[in-house]
N, C-alpha and C positions, 0 to 999 in steps of 0.2 A: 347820764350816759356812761359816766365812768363805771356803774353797778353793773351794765351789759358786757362788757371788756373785762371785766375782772369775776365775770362767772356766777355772779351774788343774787339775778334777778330770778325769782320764783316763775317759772311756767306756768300759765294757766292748767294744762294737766299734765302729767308726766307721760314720757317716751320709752316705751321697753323694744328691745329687737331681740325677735327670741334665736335670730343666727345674721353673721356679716350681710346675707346680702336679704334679708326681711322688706320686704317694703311696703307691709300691709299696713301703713299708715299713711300711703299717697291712695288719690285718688286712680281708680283702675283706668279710667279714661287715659293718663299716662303714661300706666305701665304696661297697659295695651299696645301701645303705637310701635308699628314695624319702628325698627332702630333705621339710621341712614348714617352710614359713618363715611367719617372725613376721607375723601380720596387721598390714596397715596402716592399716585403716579408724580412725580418729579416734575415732568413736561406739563402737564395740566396746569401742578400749581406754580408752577413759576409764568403761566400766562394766565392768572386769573388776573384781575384788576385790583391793584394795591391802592387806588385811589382810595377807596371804600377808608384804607384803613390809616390815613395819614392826619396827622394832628394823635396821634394815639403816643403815649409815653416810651412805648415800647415798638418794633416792629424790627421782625427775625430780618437778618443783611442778608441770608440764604434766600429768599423770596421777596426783597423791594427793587422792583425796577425804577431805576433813576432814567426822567424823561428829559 
């Protein structure tokens, strides 16, 4: 495992990107799909259910309602 982490393990075949945002190495099924981005209204997220996300290491103090 430590040969993954340090960069050293050979790929089965090599990855070229012929510019930053290339993606003609994922499948088009993916890069097809309408995007759906994160709302950003304030009100929304501060009433979504933070239950979901407790026992998690992290969780932002701006959006955890204490019950």
């Amino acid at each position: 495992m430590l040969q993954f982490y340090d960069l050293s393990v050979n790929y089965p075949y090599p990855y070229f990107a012929k510019h930053r945002k290339d993606v003609s190495n994922f499948d088009k099924q993916f890069t097809l799909e309408k995007t759906e981005l994160t709302p950003t209204d304030k009100l929304f997220m501060m009433n979504l259910d933070q239950t979901e996300f407790q026992g998690f290491s992290f969780l932002n103090p701006e959006y955890v309602q204490h019950v």
